[in-house]
C-alpha positions as CSV (number, residue, x, y, z in Angstrom):
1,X,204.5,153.7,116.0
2,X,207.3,151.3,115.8
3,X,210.2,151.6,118.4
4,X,213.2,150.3,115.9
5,X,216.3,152.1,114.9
6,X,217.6,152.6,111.6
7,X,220.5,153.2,110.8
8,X,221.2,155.2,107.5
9,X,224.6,156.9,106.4
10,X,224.0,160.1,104.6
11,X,226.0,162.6,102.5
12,X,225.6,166.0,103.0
13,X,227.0,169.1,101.3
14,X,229.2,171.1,104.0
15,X,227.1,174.2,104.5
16,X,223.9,172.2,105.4
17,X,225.9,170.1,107.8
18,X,227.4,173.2,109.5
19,X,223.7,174.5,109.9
20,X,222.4,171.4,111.2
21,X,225.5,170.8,113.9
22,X,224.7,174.7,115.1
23,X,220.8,174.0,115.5
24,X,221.5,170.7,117.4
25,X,223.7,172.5,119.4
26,X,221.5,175.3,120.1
27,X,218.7,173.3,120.8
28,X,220.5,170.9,122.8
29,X,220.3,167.8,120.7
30,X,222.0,165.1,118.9
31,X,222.6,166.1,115.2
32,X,220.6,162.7,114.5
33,X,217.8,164.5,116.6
34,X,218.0,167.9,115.0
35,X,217.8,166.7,111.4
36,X,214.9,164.5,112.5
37,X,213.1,167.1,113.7
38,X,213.9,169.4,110.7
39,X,212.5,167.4,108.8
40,X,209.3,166.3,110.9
41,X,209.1,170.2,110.5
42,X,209.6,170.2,106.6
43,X,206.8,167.6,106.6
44,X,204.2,169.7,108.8
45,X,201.1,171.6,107.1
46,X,202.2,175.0,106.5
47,X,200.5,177.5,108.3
48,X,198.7,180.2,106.9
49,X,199.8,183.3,106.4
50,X,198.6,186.4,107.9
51,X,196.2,189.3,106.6
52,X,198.6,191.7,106.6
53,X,196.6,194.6,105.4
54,X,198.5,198.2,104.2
55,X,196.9,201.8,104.5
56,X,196.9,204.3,101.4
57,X,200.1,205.1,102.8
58,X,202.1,201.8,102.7
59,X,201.8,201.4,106.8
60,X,200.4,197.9,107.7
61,X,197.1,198.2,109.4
62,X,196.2,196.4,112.5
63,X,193.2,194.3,112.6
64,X,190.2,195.6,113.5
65,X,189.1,195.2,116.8
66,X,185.7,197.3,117.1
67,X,187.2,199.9,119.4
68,X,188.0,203.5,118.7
69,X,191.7,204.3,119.9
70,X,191.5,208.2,120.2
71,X,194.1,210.8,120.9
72,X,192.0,211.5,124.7
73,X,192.6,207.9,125.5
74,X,196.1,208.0,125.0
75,X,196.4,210.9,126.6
76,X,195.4,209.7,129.9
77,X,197.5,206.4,129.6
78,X,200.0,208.9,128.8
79,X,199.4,211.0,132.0
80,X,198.6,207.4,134.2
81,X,202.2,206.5,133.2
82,X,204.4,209.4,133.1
83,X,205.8,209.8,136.8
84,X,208.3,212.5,137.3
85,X,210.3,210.5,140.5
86,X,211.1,207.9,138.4
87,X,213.0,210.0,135.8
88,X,215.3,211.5,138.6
């Protein structure tokens, strides 16, 4: 990795510069930093997405884990939880 700087003048269109000046500022950076790292981003493999999968209904599913979640069990975390002091 080389340790020079370059120096480069760029136009940009105003909306794109307003967004780039808030995320530096945000992030605490220069904008020369922010845009450098937006683009280190742009440049990064994307990462996969998800398997998101729905039920008959439309609901997403969650993934399977191999345990049963049944109504008992949450019962009891249910009871295990609910504590009547706290409320008053």
């Amino acid at each position: 990795m080389h340790t020079w700087l370059v120096r480069t003048t760029i136009t940009l269109d105003d909306d794109v510069h307003e967004f780039a000046l808030y995320y530096a500022r945000a992030r605490g950076l220069t904008l020369s930093a922010a845009i450098e790292e937006l683009i280190r981003k742009a440049q990064a493999p994307a990462k996969p997405e998800p398997d998101i999968r729905r039920g008959p209904n439309g609901f997403p599913l969650l993934p399977p884990s191999g345990r049963t979640i049944t109504s008992e069990m949450v019962k009891q975390i249910e009871e295990e939880e609910f504590d009547p002091k706290k409320i008053a």
